[in-house]
DRENNU-424496 format. One line per 8 residues: number of its first residue (from 1); their letters; for each residue x, y, z of C-alpha. Coordinates in steps of 0.1 Angstrom, whole numbers, plus 2048, in hexadecimal, padded with zeros to 3 digits. Layout:
BEGIN
NUM> A> X Y Z | ...
REM end
This chain:
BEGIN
1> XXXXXXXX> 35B 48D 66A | 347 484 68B | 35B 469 6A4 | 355 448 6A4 | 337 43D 6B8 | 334 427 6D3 | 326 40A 6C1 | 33B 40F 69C
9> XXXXXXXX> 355 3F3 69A | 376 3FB 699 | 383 3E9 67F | 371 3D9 65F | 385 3C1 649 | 3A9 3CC 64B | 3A1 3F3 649 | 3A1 405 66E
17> XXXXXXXX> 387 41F 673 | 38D 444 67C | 36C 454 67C | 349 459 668 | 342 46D 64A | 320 465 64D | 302 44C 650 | 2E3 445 63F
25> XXXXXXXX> 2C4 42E 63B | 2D7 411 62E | 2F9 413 641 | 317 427 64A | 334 436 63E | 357 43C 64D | 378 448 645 | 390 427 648
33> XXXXXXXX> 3B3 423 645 | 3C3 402 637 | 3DF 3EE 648 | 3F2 404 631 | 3F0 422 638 | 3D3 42D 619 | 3B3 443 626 | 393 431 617
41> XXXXXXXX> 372 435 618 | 363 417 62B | 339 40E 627 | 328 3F6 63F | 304 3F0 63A | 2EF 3EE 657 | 2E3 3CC 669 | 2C0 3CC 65E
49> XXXXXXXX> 2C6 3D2 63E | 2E4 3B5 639 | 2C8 39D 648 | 2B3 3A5 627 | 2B9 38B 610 | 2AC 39E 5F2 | 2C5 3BB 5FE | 2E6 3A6 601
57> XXXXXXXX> 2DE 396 5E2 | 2DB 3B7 5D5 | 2F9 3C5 5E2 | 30B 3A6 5D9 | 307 3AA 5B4 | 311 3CF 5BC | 331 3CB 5C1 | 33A 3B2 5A8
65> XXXXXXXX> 32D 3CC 591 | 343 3EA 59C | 362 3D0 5A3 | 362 3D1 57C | 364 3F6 576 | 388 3FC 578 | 391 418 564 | 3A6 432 56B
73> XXXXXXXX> 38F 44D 570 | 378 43C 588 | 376 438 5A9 | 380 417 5B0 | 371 3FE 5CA | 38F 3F4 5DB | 380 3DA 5F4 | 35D 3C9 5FC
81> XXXXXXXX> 34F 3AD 60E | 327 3A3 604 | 329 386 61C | 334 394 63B | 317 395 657 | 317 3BB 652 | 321 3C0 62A | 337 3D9 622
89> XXXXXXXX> 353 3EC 605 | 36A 402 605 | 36F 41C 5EE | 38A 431 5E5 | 38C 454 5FA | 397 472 5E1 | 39E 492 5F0 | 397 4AE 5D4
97> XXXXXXXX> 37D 4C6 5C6 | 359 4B5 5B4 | 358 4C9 590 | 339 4DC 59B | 34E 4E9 5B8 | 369 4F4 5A3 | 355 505 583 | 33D 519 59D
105> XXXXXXXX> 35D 523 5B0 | 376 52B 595 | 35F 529 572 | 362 517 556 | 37C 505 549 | 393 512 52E | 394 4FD 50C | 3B0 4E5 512
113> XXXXXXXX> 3A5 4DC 534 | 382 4D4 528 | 392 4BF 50D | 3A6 4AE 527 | 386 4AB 53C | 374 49C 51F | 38D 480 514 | 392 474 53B
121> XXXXXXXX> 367 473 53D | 363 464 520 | 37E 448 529 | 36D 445 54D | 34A 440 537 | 358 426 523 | 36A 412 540 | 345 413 551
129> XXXXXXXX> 338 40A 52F | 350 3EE 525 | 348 3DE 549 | 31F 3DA 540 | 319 3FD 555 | 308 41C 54F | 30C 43B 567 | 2E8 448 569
137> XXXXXXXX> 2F5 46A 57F | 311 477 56A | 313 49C 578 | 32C 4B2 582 | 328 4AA 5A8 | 330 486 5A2 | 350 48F 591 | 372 499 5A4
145> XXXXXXXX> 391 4AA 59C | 3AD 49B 5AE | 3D0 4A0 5B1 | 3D0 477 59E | 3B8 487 584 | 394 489 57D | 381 470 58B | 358 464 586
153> XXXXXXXX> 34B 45A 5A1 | 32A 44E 5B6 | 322 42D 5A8 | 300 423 5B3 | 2FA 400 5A4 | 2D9 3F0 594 | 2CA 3DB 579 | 2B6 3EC 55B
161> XXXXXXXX> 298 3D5 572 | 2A0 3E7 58E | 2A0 407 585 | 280 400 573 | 270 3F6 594 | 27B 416 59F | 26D 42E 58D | 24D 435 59B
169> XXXXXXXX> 234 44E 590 | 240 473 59B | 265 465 59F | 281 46B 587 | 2A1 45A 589 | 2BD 471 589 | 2C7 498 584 | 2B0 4AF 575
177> XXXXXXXX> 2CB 4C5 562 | 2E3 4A9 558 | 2CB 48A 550 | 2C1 47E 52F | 2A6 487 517 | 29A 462 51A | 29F 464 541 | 28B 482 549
185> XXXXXXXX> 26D 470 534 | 26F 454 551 | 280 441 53A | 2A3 429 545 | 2C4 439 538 | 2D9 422 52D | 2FF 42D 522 | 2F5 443 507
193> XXXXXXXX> 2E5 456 526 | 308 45A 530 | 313 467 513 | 2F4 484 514 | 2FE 48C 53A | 325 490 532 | 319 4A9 514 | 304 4BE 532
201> XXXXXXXX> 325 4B5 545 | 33C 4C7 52C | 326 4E4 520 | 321 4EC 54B | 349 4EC 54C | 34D 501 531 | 339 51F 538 | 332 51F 55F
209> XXXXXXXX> 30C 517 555 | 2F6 4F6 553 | 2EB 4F5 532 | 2C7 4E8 539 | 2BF 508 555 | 29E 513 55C | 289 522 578 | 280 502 586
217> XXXXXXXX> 283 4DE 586 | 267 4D9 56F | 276 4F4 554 | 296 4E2 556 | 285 4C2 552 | 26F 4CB 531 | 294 4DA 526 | 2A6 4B9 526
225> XXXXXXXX> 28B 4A3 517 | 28E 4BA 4FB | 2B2 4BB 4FC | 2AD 4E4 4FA | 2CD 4F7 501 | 2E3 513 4EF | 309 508 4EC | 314 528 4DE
233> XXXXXXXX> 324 537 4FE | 33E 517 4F4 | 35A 52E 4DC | 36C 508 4D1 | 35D 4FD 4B5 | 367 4DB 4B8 | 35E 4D5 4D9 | 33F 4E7 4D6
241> XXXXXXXX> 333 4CF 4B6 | 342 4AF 4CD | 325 4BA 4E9 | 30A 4C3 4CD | 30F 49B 4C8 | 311 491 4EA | 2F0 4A3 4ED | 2DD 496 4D5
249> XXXXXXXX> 2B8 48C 4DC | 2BA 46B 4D2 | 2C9 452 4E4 | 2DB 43F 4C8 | 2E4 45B 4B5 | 301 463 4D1 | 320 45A 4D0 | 331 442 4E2
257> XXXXXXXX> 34D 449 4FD | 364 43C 4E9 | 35B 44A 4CB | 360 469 4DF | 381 45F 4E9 | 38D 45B 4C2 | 37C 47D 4BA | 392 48C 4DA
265> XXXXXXXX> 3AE 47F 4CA | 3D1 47B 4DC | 3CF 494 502 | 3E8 4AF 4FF | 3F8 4AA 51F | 3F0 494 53D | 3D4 497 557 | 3E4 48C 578
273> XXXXXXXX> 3EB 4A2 58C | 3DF 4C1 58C | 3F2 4D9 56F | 3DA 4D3 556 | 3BE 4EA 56C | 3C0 50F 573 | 3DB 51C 589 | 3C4 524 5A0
281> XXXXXXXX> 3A8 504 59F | 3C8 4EE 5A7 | 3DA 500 5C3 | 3B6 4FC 5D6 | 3B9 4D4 5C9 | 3DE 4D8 5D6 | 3D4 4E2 5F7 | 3B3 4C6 5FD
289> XXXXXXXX> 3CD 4AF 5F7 | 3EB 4C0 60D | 3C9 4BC 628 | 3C1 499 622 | 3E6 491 628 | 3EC 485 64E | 401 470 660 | 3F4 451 66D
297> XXXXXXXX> 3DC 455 68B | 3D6 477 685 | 3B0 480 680 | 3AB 48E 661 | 392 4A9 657 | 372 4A5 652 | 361 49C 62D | 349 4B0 610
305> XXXXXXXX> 32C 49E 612 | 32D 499 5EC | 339 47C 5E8 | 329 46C 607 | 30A 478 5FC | 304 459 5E7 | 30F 444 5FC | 2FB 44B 616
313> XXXXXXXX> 2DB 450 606 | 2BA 43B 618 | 29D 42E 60E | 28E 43D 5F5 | 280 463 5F6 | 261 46D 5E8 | 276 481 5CC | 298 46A 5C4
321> XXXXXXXX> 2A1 487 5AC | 2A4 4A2 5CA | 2B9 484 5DF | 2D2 487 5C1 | 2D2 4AB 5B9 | 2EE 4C3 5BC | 2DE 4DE 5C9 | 2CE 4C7 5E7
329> XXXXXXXX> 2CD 4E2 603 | 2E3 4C7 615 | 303 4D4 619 | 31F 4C3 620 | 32A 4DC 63C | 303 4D8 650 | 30A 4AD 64C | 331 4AA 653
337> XXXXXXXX> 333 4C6 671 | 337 4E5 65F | 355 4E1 646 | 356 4F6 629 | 353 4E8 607 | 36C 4F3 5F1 | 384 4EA 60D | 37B 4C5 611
345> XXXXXXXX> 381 4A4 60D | 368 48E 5F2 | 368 46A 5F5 | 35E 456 5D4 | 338 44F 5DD | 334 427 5E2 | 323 40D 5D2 | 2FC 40F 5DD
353> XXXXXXXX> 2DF 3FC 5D9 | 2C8 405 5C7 | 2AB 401 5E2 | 2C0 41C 5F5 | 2C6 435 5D7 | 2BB 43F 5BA | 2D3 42B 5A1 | 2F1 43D 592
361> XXXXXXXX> 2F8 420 580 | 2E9 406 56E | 2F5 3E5 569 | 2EF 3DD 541 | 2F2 3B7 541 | 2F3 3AE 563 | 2D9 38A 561 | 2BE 38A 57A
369> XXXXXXXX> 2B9 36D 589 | 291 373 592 | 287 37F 56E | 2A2 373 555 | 295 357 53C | 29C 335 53F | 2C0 32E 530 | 2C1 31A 515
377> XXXXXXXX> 2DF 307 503 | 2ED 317 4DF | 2DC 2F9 4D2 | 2B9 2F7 4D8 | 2A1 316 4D4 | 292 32B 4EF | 26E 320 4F4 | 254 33B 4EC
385> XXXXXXXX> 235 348 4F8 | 212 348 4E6 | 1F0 354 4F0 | 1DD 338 502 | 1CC 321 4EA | 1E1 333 4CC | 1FA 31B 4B6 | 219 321 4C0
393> XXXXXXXX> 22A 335 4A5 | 242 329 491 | 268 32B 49B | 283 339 47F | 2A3 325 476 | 2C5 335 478 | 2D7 337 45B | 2FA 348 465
401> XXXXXXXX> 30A 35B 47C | 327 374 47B | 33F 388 492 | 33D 3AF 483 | 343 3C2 4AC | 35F 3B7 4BB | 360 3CA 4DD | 340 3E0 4EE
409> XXXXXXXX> 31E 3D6 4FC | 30C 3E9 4DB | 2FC 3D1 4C4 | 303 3DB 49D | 2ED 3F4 48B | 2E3 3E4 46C | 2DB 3F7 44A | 2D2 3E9 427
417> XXXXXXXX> 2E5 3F5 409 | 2D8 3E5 3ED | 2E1 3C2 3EC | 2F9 3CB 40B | 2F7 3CC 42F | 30C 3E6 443 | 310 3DE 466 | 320 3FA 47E
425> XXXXXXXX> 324 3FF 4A3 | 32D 420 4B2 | 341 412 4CC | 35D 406 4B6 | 35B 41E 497 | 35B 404 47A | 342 3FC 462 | 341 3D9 452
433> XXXXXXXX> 32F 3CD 435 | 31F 3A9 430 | 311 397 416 | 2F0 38B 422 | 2ED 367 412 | 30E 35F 425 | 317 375 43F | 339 37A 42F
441> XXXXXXXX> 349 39C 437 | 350 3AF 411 | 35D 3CC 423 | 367 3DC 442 | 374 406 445 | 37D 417 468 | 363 434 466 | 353 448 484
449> XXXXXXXX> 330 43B 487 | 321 44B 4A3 | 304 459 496 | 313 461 475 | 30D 43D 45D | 2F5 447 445 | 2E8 430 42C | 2D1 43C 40F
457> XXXXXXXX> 2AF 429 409 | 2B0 414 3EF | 2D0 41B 3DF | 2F3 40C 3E2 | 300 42E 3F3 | 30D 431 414 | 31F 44D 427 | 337 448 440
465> XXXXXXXX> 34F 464 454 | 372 461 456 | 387 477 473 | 3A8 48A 467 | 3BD 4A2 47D | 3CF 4B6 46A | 3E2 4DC 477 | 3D7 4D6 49C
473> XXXXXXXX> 3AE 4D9 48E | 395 4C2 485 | 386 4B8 464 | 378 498 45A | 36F 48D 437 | 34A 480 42E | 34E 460 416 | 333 453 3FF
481> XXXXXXXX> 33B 42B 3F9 | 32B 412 3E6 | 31C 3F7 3FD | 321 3DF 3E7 | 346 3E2 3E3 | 353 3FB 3FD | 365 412 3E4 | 363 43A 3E7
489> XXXXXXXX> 351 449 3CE | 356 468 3DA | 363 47D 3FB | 35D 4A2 407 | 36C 4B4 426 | 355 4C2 441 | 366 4D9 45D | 354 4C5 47C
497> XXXXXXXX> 344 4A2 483 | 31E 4A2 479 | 309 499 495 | 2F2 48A 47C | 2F2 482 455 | 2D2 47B 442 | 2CE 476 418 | 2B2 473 401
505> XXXXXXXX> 2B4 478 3DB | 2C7 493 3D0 | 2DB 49B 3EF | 2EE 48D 409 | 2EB 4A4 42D | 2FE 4A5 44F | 2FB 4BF 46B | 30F 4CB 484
513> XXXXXXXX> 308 4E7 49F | 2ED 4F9 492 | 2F5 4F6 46C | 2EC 4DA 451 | 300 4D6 430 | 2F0 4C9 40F | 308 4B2 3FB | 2FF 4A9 3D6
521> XXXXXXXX> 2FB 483 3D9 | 30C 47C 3B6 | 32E 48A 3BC | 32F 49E 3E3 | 32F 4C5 3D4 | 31D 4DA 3EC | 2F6 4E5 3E5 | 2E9 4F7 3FF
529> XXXXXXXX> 2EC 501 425 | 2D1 503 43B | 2CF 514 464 | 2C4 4F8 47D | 2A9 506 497 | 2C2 4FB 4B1 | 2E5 4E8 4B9 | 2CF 4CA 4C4
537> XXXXXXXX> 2B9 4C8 4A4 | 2B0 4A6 499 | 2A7 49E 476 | 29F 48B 459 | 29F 485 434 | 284 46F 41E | 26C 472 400 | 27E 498 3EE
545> XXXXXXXX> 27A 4A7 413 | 299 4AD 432 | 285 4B0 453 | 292 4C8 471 | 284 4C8 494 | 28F 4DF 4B2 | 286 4FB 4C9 | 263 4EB 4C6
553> XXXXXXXX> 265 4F3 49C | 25F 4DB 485 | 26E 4E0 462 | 26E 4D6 43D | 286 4DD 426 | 282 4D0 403 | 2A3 4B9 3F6 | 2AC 4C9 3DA
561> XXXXXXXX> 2AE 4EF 3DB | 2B0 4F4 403 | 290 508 405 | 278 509 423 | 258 4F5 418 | 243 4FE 437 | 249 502 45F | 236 4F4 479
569> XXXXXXXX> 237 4FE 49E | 230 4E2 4BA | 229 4E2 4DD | 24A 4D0 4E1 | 26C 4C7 4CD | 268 4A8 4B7 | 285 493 4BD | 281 477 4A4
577> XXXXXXXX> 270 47A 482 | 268 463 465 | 257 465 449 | 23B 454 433 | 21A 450 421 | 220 473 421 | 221 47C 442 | 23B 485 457
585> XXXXXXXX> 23D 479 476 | 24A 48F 499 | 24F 480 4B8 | 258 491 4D8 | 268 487 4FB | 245 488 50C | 23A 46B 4F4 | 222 47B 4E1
593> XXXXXXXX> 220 475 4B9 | 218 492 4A0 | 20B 48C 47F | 210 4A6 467 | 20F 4A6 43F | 22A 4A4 42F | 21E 4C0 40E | 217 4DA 426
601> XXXXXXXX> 21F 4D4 44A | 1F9 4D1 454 | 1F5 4BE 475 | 1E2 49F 46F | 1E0 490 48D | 1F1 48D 4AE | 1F0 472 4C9 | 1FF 46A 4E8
609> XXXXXXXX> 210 44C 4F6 | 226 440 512 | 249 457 50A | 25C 434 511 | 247 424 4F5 | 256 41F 4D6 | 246 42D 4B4 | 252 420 492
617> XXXXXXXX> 241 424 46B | 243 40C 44F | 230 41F 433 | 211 409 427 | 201 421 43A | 201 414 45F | 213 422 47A | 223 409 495
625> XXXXXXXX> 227 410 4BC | 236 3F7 4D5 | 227 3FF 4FC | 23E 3FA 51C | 225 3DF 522 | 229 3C6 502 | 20B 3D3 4F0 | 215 3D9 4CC
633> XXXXXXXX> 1FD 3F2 4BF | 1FC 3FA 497 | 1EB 41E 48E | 1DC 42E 46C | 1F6 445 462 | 1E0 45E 450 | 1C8 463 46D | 1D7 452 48C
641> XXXXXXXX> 1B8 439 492 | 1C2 416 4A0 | 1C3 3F8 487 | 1CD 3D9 49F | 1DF 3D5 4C0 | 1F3 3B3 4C8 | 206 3A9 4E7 | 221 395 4D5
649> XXXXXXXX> 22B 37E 4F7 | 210 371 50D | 208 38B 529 | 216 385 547 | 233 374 538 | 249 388 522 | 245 3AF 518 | 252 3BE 4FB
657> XXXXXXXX> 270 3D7 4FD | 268 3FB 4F9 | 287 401 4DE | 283 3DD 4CE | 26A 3EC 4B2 | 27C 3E1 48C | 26A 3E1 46B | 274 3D0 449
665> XXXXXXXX> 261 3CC 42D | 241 3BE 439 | 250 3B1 45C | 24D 3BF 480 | 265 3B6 496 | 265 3BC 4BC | 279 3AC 4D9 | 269 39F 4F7
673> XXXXXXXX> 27B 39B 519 | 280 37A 516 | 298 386 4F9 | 281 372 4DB | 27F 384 4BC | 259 386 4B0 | 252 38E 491 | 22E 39B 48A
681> XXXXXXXX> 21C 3A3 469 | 212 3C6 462 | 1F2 3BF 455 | 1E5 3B4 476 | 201 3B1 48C | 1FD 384 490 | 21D 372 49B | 22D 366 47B
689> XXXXXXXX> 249 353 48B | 261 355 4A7 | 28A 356 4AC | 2A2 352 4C9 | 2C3 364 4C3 | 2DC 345 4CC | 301 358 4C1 | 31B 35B 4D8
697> XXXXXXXX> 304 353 4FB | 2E2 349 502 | 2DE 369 515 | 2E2 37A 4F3 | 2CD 399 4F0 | 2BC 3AB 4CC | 2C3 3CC 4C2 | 2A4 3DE 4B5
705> XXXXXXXX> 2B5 3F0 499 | 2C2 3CE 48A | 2A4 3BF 47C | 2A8 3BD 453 | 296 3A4 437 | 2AC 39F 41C | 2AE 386 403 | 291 36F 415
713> XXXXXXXX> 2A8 373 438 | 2A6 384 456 | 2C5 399 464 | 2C4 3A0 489 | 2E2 3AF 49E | 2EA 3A3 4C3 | 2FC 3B1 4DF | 31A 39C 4DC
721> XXXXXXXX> 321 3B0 4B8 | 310 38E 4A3 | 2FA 392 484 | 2E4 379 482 | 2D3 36D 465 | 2B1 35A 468 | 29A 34A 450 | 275 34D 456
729> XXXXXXXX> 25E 333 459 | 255 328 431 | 26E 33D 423 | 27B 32C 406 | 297 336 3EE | 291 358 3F4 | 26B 355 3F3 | 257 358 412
737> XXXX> 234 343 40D | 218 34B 424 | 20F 367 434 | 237 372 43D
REM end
């Protein structure tokens, strides 16, 4: 810690300063005490930048942001004033060791202690998550063990606009060895993000190494976007199948932190205090703490830079990823006078804006007051936008509306069963079942739905997972339902939670680690077993074939019997597939699209695109691909060669979300910014008709996985936990007229 200088005040708010920790571009940080007597971390942003308007506004919405994440593993903003002439917070001060500090120093973490560690992240993920947040640098510098328990901290707050304005070509957002799949593409993590980071979290304090190492940053990089690593150096079954999940390649095939928390279960024992650690991990705890207790007026010693780091971080670099990286060859002793590390105290990195730092955290539904729509009352719908000289589409009716989330910022996953819809949210681990003509609820189970839901094409099947603890050990039970009614028709036992579950015809499948289990679909008895190419496999099952992709392999296994049908190497991992017109479709995190056929694994075509675009197929033999830009693009999909191109919203005006791409029947649905739901024949890819979701608040948003025509309506999930049904434009008694 360096003295006070000259011109530092002496006091801000009620909290007395002692000395600096450190200064940077956008301000300064000092160690403060309170009238109290409590050490805190106190931030005051330089003059120039309070005169900004754009800045304090910025800074304003900041803290109103991190005043709502109070959980008890996070570092808490304790105090903060957005109005003063000078802004500033205060942030709690935590003497301890970060969890990078602690593995490299004393290893990895035996098996109760990671399980510990795991329940109190995942609780500190869903606090951030319940609160509208998403913590976009989840690593283990930005973690501390403290004598009062784990704690996440640096919480560098933004809008998803924001950090979109930020990421500038050559710039990623983040750390390389502990970001996302769809972060390293340059895409915006949102919580599920989280979820990926706090698996590369877990796997790093288990064995001592970062599960996505290579000999550079670019290695590391290509690693992550195709969620490459080998968890076998993990001996715990359990826990090594619980970070397989978190790991997954695809964003919504991750759990949720709470889902995490009920697969946890009830902690052993308690993690304040320091018992739960090695003996000798917390005596050096012990003694950062016996340091950071003084007397009042006494100086105290200076502070690791890691926590301050954040804090203090200026404009922006011309690589933001390096600013946030671990290994920065800024040291905390060379910045802070020379302390050692492991011997230091961390203060829990402030709230920054996002024009200083790379963001750490993104607010999810935080309204801009430049770029939001216009609000609109319950009652009257949004207006819409139409090409110049076009007639304005038409605008569906709502027909009902029910409640099926009741807590969680996730908008429902819908499936069709038959005459049935299922609607599930992995946030809350339920699935409920609604009769489409009324929106009545048939049927509602408590199942674990993160990832797991399957529900068979066609059919009245569905297969949910249930979690039982028996003898200290895990097992869960896989349980086919009828949609219709709910009942079990029949149950089997599986030794670890699938990561994934896929059926078609015969067979019934779920994976977990490197493994996937055929189920006969009639009544559960085993088939066939099958080796995955890797722990973070994704696949698929449609038309007689299951469909594995990993370690840059692309597989197909035929249904019924188990047997390879042909292999196909790629330049990179597929991590989505799909199926149709008999092709199967690969799509890796670099955004390209392969083609290959699906009799004998023949590459048809390939074609590149944006990696934050996203692709979709309907069958009737057209491929679909929403850009970043609003351009809706529709494909051949037996030789890739463009068939139309529409930009749904009038350019300029409204662009279409990149994970807003639905298809039912012979609808497209995507979402444009101003949150109206267009929906676009296939043929051609004209505006049918138009919807504003209207449930709960105007500022209601559409999920792109709840899109579903049954019965002559439309089914769309919101954010709020609605379904929605909607009836199109000369629809009927169940008959659509016209070109719909």
């Amino acid at each position: 810690m360096q003295p006070l200088k000259p011109d530092d005040p002496g006091r801000v708010g009620d909290y007395r300063l002692l000395g600096r920790l450190g200064s940077g571009g956008m301000g300064t940080v000092y160690l403060g005490r309170s009238r109290g007597g409590r050490e805190v971390a106190v931030k005051v942003v330089r003059e120039r930048a309070g005169r900004d308007a754009h800045y304090r506004a910025r800074f304003r919405r900041e803290v109103a942001a991190a005043r709502t994440v109070t959980g008890a593993f996070t570092a808490a903003l304790l105090d903060a004033d957005p109005e003063a002439e000078a802004p500033w917070l205060v942030m709690e001060y935590l003497p301890g060791l970060s969890l990078r500090e602690a593995v490299e120093t004393y290893g990895g973490l035996p098996t109760d202690a990671l399980r510990l560690l795991a329940a109190a992240l995942a609780e500190a993920l869903a606090d951030i998550h319940r609160a509208g947040l998403a913590h976009r640098d989840l690593k283990p510098g930005n973690i501390m063990l403290t004598a009062r328990g784990p704690r996440v901290i640096d919480f560098g707050i933004s809008r998803p606009a924001d950090a979109l304005a930020l990421t500038v070509p050559g710039t990623l957002l983040g750390t390389p060895g502990f970001m996302s799949p769809e972060q390293a593409s340059g895409g915006v993590a949102g919580p599920a993000g989280d979820i990926f980071g706090l698996g590369a979290v877990l796997a790093f304090s288990a064995t001592g190494q970062e599960p996505f190492s290579g000999p550079d940053r670019a290695a590391v990089l290509e690693r992550v976007r195709q969620a490459r690593t080998d968890l076998r150096g993990i001996t715990d079954r359990r826990l090594r199948s619980l970070i397989a999940a978190c790991l997954h390649p695809e964003p919504h095939r991750r759990p949720a932190a709470t889902a995490l928390l009920d697969r946890l279960g009830e902690p052993t024992a308690s993690v304040q205090g320091t018992g739960w650690l090695p003996a000798p991990l917390a005596e050096a705890i012990d003694r950062t703490v016996a340091r950071a207790e003084l007397p009042a007026g006494t100086a105290p010693p200076p502070a690791a830079a890691h926590g301050i780091e954040g804090l203090l971080r200026g404009e922006a670099t011309a690589d933001p990823t390096a600013a946030t990286d671990d290994s920065s060859p800024a040291s905390a002793a060379a910045t802070l006078g020379g302390w050692s590390r492991r011997r230091a105290l961390l203060l829990a990195a402030g709230v920054l804006p996002v024009a200083a730092v790379p963001a750490t955290i993104a607010v999810l539904r935080t309204e801009d007051e430049r770029s939001a729509p216009p609000r609109s009352s319950p009652s009257s719908p949004r207006p819409t936008t139409a090409r110049p000289g076009a007639a304005q589409p038409s605008v569906a009716a709502r027909v009902w509306t029910t409640k099926v989330v009741d807590r969680g910022i996730r908008a429902p996953d819908l499936y069709r069963a038959g005459t049935t819809v299922l609607a599930t949210n992995s946030e809350e681990s339920h699935v409920r079942a609604l009769d489409p003509r009324t929106g009545k609820i048939l049927w509602s189970r408590t199942a674990d739905t993160s990832g797991a839901t399957y529900v068979t094409a066609g059919s009245d099947a569905a297969y949910l997972f249930d979690a039982r603890d028996g003898n200290g050990t895990a097992d869960y039970t896989l349980r086919a339902v009828a949609a219709s009614s709910g009942t079990t028709r029949w149950t089997a036992r599986v030794p670890f939670f699938p990561w994934g579950t896929a059926a078609t015809g015969p067979v019934v499948c779920f994976a977990y680690h490197n493994e996937m289990k055929a189920l006969d679909a009639e009544d559960g008895r085993p088939r066939w077993t099958a080796a995955m190419p890797s722990a973070s496999s994704t696949f698929m099952a449609a038309a007689g074939l299951v469909v594995m992709s990993g370690d840059g392999v692309l597989f197909a296994l035929d249904a019924d019997s188990g047997r390879i049908r042909w292999r196909r190497e790629l330049p990179r991992s597929a991590v989505k597939t799909f199926i149709g017109d008999g092709i199967v479709f690969g799509c890796d995190n670099a955004g390209t699209v392969y083609a290959v056929h699906a009799d004998d694994g023949t590459i048809a075509w390939k074609k590149a695109f944006d990696p934050r675009s996203s692709v979709r197929h309907a069958g009737a033999g057209l491929l679909y691909v929403a850009e970043t830009d609003g351009l809706v693009r529709a494909f051949r999909a037996d030789t890739g060669k463009p068939v139309w191109s529409r930009r749904p919203a009038e350019e300029g005006d409204s662009y279409i979300g990149t994970a807003t791409l639905g298809l039912s029947g012979g609808t497209l649905w995507v979402q444009g910014s101003d949150l109206t739901v267009y929906a676009l024949a296939t043929t051609d890819g004209r505006v049918l008709w138009t919807y504003a979701a209207q449930a709960a608040t105007d500022s209601t948003s559409l999920s792109g996985l709840g899109g579903l025509s049954v019965g002559g309506l439309v089914l769309l999930g919101t954010v709020e936990g609605h379904v929605e049904a909607v009836r199109p434009p000369g629809t009927v008694n169940g008959e659509t007229s016209g070109a719909a």
